[in-house]
N, C-alpha and C positions, 0 to 999 in steps of 0.2 A: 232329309239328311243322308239316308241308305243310299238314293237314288245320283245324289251329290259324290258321293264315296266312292259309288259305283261308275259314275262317269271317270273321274280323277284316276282311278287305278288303269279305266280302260285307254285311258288317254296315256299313263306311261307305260304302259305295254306296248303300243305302237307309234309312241316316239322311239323307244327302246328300240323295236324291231327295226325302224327304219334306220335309224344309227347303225346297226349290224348291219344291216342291209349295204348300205350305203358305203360303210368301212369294206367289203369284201368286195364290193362292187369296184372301188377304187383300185384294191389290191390286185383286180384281174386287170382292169384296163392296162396299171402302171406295166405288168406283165408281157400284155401284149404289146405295149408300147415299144417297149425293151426290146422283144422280139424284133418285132418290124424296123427296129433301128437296126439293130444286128445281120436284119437281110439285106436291109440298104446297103450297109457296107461292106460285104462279101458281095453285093452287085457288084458294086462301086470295083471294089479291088481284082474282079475278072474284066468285068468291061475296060475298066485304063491300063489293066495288066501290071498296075502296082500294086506294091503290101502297103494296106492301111491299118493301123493297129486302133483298139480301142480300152482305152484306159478306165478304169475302174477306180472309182476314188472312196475307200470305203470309212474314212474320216468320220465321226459323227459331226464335225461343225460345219463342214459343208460338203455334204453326201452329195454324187453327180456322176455322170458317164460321159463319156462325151469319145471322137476321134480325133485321131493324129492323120494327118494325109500329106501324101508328096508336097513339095513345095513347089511353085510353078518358075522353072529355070528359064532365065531370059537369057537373050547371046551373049558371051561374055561373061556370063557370071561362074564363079569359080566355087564350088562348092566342097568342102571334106569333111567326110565325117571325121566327128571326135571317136567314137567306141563301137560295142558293140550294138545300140539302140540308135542311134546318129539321131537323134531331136535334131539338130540343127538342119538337116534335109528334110525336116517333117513339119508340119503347122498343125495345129491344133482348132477344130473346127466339130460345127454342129454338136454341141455337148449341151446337156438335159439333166437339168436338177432335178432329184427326189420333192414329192411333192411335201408340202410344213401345212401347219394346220395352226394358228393362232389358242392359247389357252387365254383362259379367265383373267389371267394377269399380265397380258399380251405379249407374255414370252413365246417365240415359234419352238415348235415339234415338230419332227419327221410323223406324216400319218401312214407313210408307208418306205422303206428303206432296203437296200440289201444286205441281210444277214451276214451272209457269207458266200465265196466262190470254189467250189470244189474243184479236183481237179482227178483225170487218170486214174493216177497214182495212190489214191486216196487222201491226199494233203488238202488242206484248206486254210484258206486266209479269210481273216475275219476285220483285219485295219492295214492300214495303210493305202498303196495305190500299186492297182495290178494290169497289167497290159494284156491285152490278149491279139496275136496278130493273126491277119485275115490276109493269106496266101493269094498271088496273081491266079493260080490253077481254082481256085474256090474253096478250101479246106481252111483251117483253121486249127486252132491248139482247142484241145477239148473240153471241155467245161461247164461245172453247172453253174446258174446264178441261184441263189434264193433268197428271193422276195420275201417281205412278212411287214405287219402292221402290228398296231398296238394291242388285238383281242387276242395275236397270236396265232393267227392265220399264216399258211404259208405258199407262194406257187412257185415252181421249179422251172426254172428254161434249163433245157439242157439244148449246147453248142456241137454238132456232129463234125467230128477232125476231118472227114472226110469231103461233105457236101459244104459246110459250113452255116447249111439250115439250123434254125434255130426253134426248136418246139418246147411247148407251152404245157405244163406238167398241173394241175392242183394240187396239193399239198409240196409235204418234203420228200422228194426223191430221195433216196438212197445211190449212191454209183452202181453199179455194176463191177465189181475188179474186171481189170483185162485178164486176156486167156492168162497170160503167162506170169499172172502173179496169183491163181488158184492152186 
């Protein structure tokens, strides 16, 4: 019976562990995912030498990222923006849902999501849908994303305004204020 007990406990210790395991392991890949999206398309936007922007959809019913890219203009087509974001000259393309994870009563869950998007200035936005645009030069609007799952894990990309590289943080970053707001 001891020896019964003793396997039992041993055995949910290292389900447990792997669950951890497994949960964080997730939250870096989705991380890096994000990243190497984000480098794609700051290629993408120096190499064709257009702005491609990428949206942020921070909705808990259907979390996702995804781009906006030129539209591809044939002869004769006549194109005008409406405002100041012109959708209409833009298509929306390559976009990536947050990954869900099935519960007991087969309702889905987000097992990993973004928190929120920091920004400069110290502002963040925590719902809605946020754009971030990726400059023909390679630069960008500045920004961090943060990742996080359900143990409450967190990893940080932060978006360089400059390069438009996008680096891979564990935990929750904090910003930096710029010079001229110390």
């Amino acid at each position: 019976m001891v020896i019964l007990l003793m396997g039992m406990m041993i055995l949910i210790v290292v389900v447990g562990g792997y669950m951890a395991f497994r949960d964080t392991e997730q939250l870096k890949d989705e991380a890096r995912s994000l990243s190497g999206f984000l480098e794609e398309v700051r290629t993408l936007s120096a190499v064709k030498g257009k702005r491609y922007t990428v949206e942020y959809d921070l909705d808990s019913d259907e979390q996702m990222y995804f781009v906006w890219a030129p539209k591809t203009v044939e002869a004769g087509d006549v194109i005008e923006p409406s405002g100041d974001d012109d959708d209409e000259t833009r298509t929306a393309v390559g976009f990536h849902p947050m990954p869900t994870r099935n519960r007991a009563d087969g309702s889905r869950v987000y097992s990993v999501w973004i928190d929120h998007i920091a920004y400069g200035d110290g502002s963040k936005v925590d719902e809605g849908k946020v754009k971030i645009h990726f400059m023909p030069t390679g630069g960008s609007h500045w920004h961090l994303v943060y990742l996080t799952n359900e143990d409450g894990d967190f990893y940080t990309i932060e978006v360089n305004p400059f390069t438009g590289a996008a680096e891979v943080y564990p935990g929750e970053i904090e910003p930096e204020p710029p010079e001229k707001l110390k």
